[in-house]
Structure formats: C-alpha cells, structure tokens
ChimeraX commands (.cxc) that place a marker at each C-alpha (Angstrom):
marker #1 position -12.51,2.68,-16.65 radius 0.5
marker #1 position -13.36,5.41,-14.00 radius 0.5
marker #1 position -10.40,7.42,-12.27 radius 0.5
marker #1 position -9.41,6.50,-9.81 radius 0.5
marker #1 position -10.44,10.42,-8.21 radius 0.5
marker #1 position -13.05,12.36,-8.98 radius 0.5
marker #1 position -13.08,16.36,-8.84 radius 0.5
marker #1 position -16.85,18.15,-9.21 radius 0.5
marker #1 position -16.84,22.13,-8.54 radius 0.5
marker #1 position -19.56,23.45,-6.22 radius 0.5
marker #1 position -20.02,26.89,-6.40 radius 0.5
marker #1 position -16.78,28.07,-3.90 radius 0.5
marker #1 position -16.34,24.33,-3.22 radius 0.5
marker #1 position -13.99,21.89,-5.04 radius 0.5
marker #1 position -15.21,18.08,-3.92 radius 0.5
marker #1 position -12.38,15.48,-4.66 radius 0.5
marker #1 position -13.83,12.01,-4.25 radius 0.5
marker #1 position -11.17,8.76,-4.01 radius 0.5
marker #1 position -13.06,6.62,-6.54 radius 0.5
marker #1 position -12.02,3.07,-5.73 radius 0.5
marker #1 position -15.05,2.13,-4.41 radius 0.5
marker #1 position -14.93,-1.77,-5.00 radius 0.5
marker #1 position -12.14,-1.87,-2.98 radius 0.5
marker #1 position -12.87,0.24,0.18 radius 0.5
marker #1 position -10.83,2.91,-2.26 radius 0.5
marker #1 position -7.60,1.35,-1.50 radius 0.5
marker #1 position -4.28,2.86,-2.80 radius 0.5
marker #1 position -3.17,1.48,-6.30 radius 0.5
marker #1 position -0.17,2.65,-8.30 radius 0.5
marker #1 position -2.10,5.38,-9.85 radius 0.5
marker #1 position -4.33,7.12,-7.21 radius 0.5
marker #1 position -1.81,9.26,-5.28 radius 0.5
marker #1 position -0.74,11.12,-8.56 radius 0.5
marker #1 position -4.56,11.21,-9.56 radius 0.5
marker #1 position -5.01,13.07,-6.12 radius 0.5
marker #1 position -2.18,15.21,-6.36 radius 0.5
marker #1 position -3.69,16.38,-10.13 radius 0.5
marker #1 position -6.61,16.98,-8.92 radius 0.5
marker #1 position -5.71,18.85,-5.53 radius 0.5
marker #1 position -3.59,21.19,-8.49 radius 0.5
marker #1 position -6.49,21.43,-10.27 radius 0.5
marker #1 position -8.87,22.78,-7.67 radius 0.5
marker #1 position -5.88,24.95,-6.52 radius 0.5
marker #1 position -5.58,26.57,-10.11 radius 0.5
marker #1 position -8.92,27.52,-9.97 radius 0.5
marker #1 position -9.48,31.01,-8.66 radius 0.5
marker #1 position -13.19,30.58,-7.74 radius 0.5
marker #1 position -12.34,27.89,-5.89 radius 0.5
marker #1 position -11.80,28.80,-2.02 radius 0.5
marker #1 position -11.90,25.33,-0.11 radius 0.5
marker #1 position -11.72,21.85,-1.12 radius 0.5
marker #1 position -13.68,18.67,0.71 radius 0.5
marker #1 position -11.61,15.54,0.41 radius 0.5
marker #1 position -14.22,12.25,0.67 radius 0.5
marker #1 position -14.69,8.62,-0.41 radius 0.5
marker #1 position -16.73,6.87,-2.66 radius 0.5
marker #1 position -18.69,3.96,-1.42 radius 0.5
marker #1 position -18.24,2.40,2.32 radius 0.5
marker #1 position -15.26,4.06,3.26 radius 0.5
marker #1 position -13.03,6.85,3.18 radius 0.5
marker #1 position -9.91,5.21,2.39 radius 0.5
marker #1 position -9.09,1.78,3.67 radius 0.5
marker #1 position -5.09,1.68,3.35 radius 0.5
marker #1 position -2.45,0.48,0.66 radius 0.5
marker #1 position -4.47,-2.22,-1.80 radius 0.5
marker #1 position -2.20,-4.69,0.10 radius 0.5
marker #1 position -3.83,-7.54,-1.61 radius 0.5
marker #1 position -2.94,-5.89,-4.82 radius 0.5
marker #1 position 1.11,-5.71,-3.70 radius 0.5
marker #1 position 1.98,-8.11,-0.85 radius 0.5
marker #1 position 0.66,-11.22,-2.86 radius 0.5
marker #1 position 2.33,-9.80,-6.01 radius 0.5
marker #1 position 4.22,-12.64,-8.44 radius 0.5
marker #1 position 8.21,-12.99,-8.10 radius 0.5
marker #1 position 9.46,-10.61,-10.81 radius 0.5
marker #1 position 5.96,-8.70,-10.71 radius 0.5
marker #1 position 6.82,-4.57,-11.03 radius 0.5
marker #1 position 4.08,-3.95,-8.46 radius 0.5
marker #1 position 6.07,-5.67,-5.62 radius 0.5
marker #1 position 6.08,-3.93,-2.69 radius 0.5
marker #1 position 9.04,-6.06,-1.09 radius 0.5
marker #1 position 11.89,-6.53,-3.44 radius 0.5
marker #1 position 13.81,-9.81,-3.85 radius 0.5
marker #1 position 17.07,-9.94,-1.69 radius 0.5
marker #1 position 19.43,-8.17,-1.26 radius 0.5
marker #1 position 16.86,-5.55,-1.58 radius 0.5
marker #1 position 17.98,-1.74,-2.61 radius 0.5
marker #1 position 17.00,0.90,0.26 radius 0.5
marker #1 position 16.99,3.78,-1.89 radius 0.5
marker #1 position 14.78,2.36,-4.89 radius 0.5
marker #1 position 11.93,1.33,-2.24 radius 0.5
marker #1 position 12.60,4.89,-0.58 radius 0.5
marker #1 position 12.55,6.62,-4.14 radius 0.5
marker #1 position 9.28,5.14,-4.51 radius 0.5
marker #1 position 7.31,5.12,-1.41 radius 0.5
marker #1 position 8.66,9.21,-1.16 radius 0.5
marker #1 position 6.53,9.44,-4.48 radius 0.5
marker #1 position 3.63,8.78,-2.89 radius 0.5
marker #1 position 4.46,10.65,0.07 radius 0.5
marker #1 position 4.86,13.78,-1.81 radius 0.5
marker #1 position 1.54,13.20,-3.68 radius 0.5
marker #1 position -0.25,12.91,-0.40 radius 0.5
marker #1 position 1.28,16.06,1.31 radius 0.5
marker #1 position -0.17,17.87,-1.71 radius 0.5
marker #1 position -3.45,18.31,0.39 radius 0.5
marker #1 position -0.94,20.05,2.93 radius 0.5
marker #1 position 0.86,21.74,0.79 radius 0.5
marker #1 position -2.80,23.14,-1.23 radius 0.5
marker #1 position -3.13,26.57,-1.03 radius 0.5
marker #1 position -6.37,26.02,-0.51 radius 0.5
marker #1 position -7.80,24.65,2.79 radius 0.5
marker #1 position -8.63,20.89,2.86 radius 0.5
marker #1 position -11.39,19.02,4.64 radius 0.5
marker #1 position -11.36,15.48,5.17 radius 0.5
marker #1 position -14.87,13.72,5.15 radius 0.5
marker #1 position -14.62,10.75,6.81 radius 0.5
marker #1 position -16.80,7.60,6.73 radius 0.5
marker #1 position -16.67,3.87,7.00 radius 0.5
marker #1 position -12.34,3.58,7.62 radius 0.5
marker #1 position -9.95,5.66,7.11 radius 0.5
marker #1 position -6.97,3.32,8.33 radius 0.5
marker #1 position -3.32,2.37,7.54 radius 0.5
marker #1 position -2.44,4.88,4.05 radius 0.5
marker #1 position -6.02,6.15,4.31 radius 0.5
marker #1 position -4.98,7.76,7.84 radius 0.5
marker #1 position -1.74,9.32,6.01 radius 0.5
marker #1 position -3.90,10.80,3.32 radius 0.5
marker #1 position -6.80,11.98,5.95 radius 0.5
marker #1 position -4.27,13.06,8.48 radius 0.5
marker #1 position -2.35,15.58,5.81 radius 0.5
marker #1 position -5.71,17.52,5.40 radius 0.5
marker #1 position -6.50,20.41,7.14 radius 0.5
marker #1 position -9.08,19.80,8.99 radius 0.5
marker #1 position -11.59,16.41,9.63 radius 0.5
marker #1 position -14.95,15.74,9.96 radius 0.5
marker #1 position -16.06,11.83,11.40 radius 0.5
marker #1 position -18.70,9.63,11.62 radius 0.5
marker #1 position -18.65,8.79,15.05 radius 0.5
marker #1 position -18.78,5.16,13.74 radius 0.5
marker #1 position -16.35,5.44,11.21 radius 0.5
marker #1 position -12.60,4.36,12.26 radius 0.5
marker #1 position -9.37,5.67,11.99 radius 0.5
marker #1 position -5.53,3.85,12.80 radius 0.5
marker #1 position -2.16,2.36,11.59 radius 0.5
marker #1 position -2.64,-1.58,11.62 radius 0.5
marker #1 position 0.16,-2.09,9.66 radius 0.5
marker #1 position 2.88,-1.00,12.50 radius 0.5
marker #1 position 2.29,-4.03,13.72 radius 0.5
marker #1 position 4.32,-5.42,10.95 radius 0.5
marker #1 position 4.92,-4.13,7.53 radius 0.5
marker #1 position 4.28,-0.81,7.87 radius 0.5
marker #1 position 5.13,2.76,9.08 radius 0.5
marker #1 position 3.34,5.89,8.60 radius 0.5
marker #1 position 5.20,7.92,5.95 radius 0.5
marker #1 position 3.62,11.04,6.55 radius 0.5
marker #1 position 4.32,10.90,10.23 radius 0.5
marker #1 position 1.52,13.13,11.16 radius 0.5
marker #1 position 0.52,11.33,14.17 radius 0.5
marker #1 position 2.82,13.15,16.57 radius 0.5
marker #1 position 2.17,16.53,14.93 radius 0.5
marker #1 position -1.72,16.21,15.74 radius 0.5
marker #1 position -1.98,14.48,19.11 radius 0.5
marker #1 position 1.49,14.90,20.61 radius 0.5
marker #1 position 4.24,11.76,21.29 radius 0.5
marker #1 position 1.96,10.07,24.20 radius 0.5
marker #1 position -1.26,9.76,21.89 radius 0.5
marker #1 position 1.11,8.99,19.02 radius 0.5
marker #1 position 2.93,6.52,20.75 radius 0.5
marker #1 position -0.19,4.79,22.04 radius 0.5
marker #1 position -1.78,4.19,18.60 radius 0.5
marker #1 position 1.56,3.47,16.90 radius 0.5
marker #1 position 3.02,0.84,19.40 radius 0.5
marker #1 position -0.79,-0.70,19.32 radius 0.5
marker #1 position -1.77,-0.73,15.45 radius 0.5
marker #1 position -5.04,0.07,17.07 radius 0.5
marker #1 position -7.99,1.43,15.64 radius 0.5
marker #1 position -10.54,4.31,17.10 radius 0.5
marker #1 position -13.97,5.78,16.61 radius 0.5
marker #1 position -14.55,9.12,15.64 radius 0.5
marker #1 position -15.64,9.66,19.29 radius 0.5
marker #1 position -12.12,8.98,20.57 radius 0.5
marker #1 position -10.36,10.78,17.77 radius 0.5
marker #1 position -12.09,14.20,18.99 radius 0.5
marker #1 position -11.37,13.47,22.40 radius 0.5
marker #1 position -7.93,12.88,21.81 radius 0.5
marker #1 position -7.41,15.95,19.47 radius 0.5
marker #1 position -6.73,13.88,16.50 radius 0.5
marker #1 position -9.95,15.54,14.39 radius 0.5
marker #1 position -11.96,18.33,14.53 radius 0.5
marker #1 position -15.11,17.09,14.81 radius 0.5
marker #1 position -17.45,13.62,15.27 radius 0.5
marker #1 position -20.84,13.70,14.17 radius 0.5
marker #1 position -23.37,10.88,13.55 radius 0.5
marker #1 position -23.30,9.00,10.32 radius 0.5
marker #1 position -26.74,10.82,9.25 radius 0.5
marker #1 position -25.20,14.11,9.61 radius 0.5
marker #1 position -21.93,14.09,8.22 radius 0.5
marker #1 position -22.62,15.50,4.92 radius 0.5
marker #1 position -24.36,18.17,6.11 radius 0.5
marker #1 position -21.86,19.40,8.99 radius 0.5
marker #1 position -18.89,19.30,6.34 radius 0.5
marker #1 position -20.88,20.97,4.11 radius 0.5
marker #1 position -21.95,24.01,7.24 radius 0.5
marker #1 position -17.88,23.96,7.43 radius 0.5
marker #1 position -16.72,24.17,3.98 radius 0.5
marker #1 position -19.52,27.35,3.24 radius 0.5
marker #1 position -18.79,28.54,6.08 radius 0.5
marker #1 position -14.60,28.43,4.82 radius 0.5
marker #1 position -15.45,30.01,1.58 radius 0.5
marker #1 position -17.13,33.45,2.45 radius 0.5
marker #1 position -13.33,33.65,3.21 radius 0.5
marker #1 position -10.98,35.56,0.39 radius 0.5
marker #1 position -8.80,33.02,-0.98 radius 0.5
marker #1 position -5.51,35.12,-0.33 radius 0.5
marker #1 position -6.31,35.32,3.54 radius 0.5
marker #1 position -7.01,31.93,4.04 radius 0.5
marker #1 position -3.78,31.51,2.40 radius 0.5
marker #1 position -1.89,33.59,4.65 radius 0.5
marker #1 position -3.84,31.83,7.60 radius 0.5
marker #1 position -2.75,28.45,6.53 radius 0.5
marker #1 position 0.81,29.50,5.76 radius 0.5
marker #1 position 1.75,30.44,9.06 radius 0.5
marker #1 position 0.34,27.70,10.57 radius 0.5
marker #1 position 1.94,24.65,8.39 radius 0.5
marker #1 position 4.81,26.95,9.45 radius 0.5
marker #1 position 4.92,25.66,13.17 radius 0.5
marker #1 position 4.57,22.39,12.38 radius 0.5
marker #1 position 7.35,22.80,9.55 radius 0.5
marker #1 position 9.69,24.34,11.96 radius 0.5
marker #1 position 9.54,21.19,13.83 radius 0.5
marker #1 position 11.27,18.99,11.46 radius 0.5
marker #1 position 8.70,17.48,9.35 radius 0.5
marker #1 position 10.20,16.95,6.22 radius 0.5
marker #1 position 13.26,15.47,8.42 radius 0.5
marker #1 position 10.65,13.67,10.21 radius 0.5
marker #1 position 8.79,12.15,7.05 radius 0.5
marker #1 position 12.36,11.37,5.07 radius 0.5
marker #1 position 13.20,9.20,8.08 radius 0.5
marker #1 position 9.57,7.46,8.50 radius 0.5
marker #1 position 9.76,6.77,4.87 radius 0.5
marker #1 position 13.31,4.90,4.88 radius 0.5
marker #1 position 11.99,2.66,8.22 radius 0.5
marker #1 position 8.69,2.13,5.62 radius 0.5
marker #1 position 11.20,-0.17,2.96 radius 0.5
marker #1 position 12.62,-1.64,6.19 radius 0.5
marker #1 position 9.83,-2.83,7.82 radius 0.5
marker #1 position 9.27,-4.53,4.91 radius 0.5
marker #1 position 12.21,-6.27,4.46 radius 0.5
marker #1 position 13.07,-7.11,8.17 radius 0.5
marker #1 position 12.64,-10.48,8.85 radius 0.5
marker #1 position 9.44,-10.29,10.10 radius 0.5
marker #1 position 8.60,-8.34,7.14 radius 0.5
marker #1 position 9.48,-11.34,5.24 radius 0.5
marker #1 position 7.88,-13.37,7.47 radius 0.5
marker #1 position 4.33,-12.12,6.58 radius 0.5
marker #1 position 5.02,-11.49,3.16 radius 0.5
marker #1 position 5.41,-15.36,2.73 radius 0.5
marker #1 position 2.55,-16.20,5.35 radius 0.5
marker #1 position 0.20,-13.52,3.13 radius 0.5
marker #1 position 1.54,-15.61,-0.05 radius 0.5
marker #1 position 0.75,-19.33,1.36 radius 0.5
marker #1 position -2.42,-18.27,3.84 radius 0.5
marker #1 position -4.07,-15.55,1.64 radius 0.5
marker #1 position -3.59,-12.09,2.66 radius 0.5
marker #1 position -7.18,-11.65,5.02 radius 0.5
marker #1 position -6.01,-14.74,6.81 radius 0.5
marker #1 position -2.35,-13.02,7.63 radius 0.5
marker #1 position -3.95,-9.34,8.54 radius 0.5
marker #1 position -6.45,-11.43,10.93 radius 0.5
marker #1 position -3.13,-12.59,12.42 radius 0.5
marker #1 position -1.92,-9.67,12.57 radius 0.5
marker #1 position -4.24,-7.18,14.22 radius 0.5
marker #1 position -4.70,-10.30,17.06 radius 0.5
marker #1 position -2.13,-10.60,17.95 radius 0.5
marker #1 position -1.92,-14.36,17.38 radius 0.5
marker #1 position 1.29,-15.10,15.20 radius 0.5
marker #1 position 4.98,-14.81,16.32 radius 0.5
marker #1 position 6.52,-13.28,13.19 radius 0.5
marker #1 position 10.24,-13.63,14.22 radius 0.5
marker #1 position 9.88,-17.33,15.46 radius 0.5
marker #1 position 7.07,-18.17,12.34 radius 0.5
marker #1 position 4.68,-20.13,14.38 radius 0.5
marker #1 position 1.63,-18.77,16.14 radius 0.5
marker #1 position 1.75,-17.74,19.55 radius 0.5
marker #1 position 0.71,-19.77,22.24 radius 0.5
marker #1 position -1.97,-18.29,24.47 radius 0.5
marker #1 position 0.10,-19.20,27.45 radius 0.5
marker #1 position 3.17,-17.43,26.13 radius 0.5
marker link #1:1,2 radius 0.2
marker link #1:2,3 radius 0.2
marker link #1:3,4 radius 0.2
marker link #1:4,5 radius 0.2
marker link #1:5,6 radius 0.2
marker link #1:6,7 radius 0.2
marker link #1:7,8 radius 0.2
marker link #1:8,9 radius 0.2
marker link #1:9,10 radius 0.2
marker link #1:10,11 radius 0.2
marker link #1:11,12 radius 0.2
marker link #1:12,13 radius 0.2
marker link #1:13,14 radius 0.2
marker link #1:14,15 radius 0.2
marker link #1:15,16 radius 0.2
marker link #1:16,17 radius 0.2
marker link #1:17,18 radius 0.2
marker link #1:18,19 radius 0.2
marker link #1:19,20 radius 0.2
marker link #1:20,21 radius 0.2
marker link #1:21,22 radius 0.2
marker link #1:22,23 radius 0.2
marker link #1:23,24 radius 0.2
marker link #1:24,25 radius 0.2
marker link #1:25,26 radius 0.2
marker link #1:26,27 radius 0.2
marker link #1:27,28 radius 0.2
marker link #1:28,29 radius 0.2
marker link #1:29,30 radius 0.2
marker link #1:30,31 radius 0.2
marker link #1:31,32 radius 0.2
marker link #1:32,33 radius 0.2
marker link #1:33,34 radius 0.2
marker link #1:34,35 radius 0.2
marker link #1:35,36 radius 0.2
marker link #1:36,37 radius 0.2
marker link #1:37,38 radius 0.2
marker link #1:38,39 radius 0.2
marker link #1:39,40 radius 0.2
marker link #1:40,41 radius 0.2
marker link #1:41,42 radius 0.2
marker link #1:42,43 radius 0.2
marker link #1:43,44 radius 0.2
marker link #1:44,45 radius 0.2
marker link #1:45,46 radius 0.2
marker link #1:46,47 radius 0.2
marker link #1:47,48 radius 0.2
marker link #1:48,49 radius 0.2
marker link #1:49,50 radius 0.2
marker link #1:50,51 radius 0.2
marker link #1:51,52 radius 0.2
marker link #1:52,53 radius 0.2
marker link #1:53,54 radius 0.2
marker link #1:54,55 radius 0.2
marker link #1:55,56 radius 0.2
marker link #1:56,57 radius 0.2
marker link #1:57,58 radius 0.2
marker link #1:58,59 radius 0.2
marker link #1:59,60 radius 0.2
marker link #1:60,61 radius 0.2
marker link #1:61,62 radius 0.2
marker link #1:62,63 radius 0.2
marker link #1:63,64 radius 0.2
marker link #1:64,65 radius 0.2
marker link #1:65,66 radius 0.2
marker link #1:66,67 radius 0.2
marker link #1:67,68 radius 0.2
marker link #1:68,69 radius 0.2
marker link #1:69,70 radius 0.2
marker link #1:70,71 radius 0.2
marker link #1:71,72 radius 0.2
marker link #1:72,73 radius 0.2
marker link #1:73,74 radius 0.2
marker link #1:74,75 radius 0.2
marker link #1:75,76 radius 0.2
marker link #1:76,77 radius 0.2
marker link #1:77,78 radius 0.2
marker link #1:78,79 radius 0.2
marker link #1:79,80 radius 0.2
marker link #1:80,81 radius 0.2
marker link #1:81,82 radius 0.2
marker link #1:82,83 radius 0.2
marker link #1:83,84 radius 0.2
marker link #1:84,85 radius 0.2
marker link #1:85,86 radius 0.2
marker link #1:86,87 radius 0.2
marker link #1:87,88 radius 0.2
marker link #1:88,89 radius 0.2
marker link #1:89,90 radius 0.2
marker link #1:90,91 radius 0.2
marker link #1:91,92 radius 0.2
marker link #1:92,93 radius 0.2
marker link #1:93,94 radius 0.2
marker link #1:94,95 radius 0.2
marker link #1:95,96 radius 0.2
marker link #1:96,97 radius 0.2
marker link #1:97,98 radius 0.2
marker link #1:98,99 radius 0.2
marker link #1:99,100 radius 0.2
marker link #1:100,101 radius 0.2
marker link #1:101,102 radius 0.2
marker link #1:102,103 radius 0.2
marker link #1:103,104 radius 0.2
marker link #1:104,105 radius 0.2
marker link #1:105,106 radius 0.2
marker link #1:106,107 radius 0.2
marker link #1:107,108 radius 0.2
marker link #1:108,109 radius 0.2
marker link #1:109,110 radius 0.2
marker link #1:110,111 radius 0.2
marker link #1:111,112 radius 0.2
marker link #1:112,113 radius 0.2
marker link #1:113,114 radius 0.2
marker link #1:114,115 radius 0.2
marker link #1:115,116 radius 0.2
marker link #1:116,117 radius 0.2
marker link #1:117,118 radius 0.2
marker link #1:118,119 radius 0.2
marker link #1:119,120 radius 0.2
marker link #1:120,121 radius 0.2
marker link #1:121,122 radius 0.2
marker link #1:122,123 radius 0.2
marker link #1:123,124 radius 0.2
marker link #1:124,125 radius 0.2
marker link #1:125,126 radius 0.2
marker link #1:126,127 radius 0.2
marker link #1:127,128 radius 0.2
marker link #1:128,129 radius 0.2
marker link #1:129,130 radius 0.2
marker link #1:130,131 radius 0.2
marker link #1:131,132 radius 0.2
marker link #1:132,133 radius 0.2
marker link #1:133,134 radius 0.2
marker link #1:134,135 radius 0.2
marker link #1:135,136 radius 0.2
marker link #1:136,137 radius 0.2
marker link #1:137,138 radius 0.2
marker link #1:138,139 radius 0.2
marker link #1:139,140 radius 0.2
marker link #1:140,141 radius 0.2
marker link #1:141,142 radius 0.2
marker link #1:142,143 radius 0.2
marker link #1:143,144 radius 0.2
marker link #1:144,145 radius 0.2
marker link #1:145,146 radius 0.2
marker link #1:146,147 radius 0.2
marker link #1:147,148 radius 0.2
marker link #1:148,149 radius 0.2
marker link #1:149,150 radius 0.2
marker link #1:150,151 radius 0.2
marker link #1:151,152 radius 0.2
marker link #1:152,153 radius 0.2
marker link #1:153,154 radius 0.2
marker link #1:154,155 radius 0.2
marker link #1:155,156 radius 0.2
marker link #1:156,157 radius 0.2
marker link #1:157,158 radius 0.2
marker link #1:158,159 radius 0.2
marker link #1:159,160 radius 0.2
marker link #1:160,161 radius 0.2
marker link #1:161,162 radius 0.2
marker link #1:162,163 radius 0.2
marker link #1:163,164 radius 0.2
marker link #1:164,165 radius 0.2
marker link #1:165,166 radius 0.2
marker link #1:166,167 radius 0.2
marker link #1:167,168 radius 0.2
marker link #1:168,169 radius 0.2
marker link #1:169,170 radius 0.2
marker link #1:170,171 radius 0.2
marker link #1:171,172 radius 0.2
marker link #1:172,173 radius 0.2
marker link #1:173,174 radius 0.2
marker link #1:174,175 radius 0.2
marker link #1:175,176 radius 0.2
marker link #1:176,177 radius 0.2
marker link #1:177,178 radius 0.2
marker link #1:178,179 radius 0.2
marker link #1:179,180 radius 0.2
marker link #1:180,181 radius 0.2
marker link #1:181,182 radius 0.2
marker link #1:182,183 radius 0.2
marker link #1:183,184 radius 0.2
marker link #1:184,185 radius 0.2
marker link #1:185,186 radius 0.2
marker link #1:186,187 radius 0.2
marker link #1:187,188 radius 0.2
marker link #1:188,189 radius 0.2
marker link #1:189,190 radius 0.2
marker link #1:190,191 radius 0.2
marker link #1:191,192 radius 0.2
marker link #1:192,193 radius 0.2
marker link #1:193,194 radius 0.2
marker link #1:194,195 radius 0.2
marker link #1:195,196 radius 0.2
marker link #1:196,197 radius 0.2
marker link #1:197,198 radius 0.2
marker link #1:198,199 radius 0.2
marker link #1:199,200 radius 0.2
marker link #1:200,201 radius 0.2
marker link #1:201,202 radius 0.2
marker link #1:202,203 radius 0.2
marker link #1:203,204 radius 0.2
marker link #1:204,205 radius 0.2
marker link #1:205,206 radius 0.2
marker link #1:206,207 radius 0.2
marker link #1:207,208 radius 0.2
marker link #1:208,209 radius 0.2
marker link #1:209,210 radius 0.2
marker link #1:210,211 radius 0.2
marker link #1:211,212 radius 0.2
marker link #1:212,213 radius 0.2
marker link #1:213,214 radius 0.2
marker link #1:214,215 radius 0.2
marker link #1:215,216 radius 0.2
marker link #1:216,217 radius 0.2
marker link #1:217,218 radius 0.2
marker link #1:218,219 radius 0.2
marker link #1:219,220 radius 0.2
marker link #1:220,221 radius 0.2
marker link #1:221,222 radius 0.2
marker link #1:222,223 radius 0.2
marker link #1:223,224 radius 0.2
marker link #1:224,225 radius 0.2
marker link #1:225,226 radius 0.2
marker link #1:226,227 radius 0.2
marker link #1:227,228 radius 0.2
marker link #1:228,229 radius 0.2
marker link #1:229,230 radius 0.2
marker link #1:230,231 radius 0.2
marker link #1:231,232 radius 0.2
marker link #1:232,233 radius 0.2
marker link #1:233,234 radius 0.2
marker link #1:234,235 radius 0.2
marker link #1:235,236 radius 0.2
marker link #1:236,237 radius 0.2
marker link #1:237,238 radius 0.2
marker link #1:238,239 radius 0.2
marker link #1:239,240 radius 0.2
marker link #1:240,241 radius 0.2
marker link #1:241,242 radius 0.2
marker link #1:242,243 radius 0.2
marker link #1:243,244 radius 0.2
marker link #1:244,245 radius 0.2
marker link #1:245,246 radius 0.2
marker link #1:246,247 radius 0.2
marker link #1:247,248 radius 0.2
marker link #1:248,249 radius 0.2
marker link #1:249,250 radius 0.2
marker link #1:250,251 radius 0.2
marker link #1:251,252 radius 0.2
marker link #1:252,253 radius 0.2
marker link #1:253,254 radius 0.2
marker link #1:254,255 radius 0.2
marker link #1:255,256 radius 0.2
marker link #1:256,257 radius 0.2
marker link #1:257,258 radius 0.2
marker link #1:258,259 radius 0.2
marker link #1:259,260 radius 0.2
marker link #1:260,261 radius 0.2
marker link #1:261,262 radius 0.2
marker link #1:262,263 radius 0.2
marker link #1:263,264 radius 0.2
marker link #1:264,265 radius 0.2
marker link #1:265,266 radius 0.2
marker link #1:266,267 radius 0.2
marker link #1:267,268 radius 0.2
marker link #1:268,269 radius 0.2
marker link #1:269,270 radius 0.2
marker link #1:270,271 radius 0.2
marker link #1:271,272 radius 0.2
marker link #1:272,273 radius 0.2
marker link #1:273,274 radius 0.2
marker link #1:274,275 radius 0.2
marker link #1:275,276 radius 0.2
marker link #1:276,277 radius 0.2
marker link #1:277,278 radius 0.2
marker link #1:278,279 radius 0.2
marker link #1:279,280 radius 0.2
marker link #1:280,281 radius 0.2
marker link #1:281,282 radius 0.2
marker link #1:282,283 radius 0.2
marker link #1:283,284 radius 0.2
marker link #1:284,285 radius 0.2
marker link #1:285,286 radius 0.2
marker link #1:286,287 radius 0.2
marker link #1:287,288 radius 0.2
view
C-alpha cells in the first residue's frame, strides 16, 4: 500500500502530497503523523527553503474519513464516540494528537503553501488553514460542515485569519465558500482559475526560495509570534475539549445513531440542510 503522504524534492522546493486519493484524501488514523514526518523531513533538509502542501486526486482534503469512524462497530478501536459514560480526557488525549501533527505545518521552519483544489472542508480546512499561506481554485471550496453537529475546529484558526465576525459567520453556518469569497474575506491569499493553479503556486513557491532559509525563518517567527501572543495554544486546548463534546452531546449521539441506521451520506445530507431536529430526533417540519 501507498502512504498515505507523499514528499518529492524540487530543486529549493519540498512538495508534500496527502495521498488518499480514493477517498477525497480523507483523514485516517495514520495520515496526520505521516504529515507531520514528512513536514520534519523537508524541514531537516537544508536545501530545502519552502514547502507546497497539495492533494492527490479531486480534492485537497475533504475532512475526517467520517465514514471510516462514525459508522465504526461497538467495541471497534477506531470509534470516534466512546460508549457511555464516555472519558473527556482519553477523546481529548487523542484528538490533541492530531492537532499537534497538523500545527506541524505552523510550527515548520520552513514556509508552507497550501494548494488548494476540489474541497478543502471540515479537518481538511484545519490542515489548510495551519499553512502559511493559500493558493485556490476559484471553484474549489473551503468550510466547517461539521459545526453543525459533531464537530469543532481543533485548530481554531478561523478567528486568527478572518477576525470573530467572518469566523462567527462560517462557524454558526457550517457553510461552505469558493475560493472567490475566501480572498475577499481575507481567509487566503490568493484565487486563481482551476487551469492556473499549479502554475501560480509554483510563481509563489520560486519566488519564496531565492530567499535564505535563516531569514525566512526569522520572518515567520515573528509573525506566528502575534498570533501566539493571542492565546492560541489556550485557544486550540479549549476547541479541542468542546471537539469530544460535541460528540457526545446528545445531539452528538443523535447522529451517530442516525449515521449507523441511515448510512452516513444520508445523515451529512441532513445535516448540511438543515432538515433534521437532532435534539427532538425527527426531521424538521418545513413549517417549523
């Protein structure tokens, strides 16, 4: 079997590539340590002066592999929601794992593009929104669905990129946006038509690495800095512990069952319309 990410050197240029593409390159148990590896990896390397984060396939990144845990057996290891009375600090032990594995493209010492194509959505946004910088299709979407129910961002990036109106628009909606209306609202750097996404990362990264490593650095230091200052890791520890309960709430429980008995496409249709009650368990009632 493949990995589940790829790194290939380019000159100046390390390319990490999630490698899930069957699956929209949905988050499994092992790809946010694979990505973590590999970000080390390309760090360790002292040719290596920026690093372009992309996905194989369709997609960017298109979440958690929810099928993969929410319709997990009783007993099953994978289980994302424990049996009751569930332990707060064993889902928080676990979900901080993955946390720390993602902010490992913040963290890099080298800067970090995102490429981003097809979705980037729910635990694909928390991975594209701890790089450095992003570069959209205009087509291509990016957004939380699962706050809705059953998830919260554990990175908590959203405020630190667009500010708590913007944040608070996408996160009370579970919405999703074009690459269009991420530029305009500050969320990424740039939107560009499918056709031409390659090549303007590609104009950006070059561009990047006629940069000495130890000043872009210093550069990105001061600026993770600010947003540090702020509370992130406060921030993050907090989004992380509401992560296990939103999963366990009742309404947590609620569409864990419904995913179980109505297949999990069926429940996330629910979902994103808006048509189920999930603390009464009954759909809602257009008149309602």
């Amino acid at each position: 079997m493949s990995e589940p990410v790829l790194l290939e050197k380019d000159g100046r240029i390390a390319r990490i590539i999630l490698n899930r593409p069957e699956v929209l390159n949905a988050i499994d148990d092992d790809l946010p340590a694979c990505l973590a590896q590999k970000v080390a990896l390309a760090n360790a390397d002292p040719d290596i002066h920026v690093i372009v984060l992309s996905g194989a396939g369709e997609a960017f990144c298109a979440g958690y592999d929810l099928a993969y845990y929410a319709q997990a057996a009783e007993g099953d290891g994978r289980k994302l929601t424990q049996d009751m009375p569930w332990d707060p600090m064993k889902d928080y032990a676990f979900m901080a794992r993955n946390t720390e594995h993602f902010m490992s493209l913040w963290h890099s010492h080298k800067p970090v593009i995102a490429q981003i194509h097809g979705y980037a959505v729910a635990g694909g946004s928390d991975i594209a929104l701890c790089c450095d910088l992003i570069v959209m299709a205009e087509d291509a979407q990016i957004g939380y669905m699962p706050v809705r129910v059953w998830g919260c961002p554990t990175t908590a990036m959203w405020t630190y990129r667009v500010g708590p109106e913007q944040a608070k628009r996408m996160l009370f909606t579970g919405d999703k946006i074009d690459g269009r209306e991420a530029m305009r609202i500050g969320l990424i750097h740039k939107a560009v038509p499918q056709e031409n996404l390659e090549r303007e990362t590609n104009a950006l990264a070059h561009r990047i690495s006629t940069v000495p490593t130890n000043q872009l650095m210093m550069q990105k230091m001061v600026i993770n800095q600010v947003v540090e200052s702020m509370g992130l890791a406060q921030t993050q520890r907090l989004a992380t512990v509401f992560d296990g309960i939103t999963r366990h709430s009742p309404e947590g429980m609620s569409f864990k069952h419904r995913s179980e008995a109505h297949g999990w496409k069926e429940t996330v249709r629910e979902r994103d319309n808006g048509t189920y009650d999930w603390t009464r368990n009954q759909p809602i009632n257009p008149k309602d």
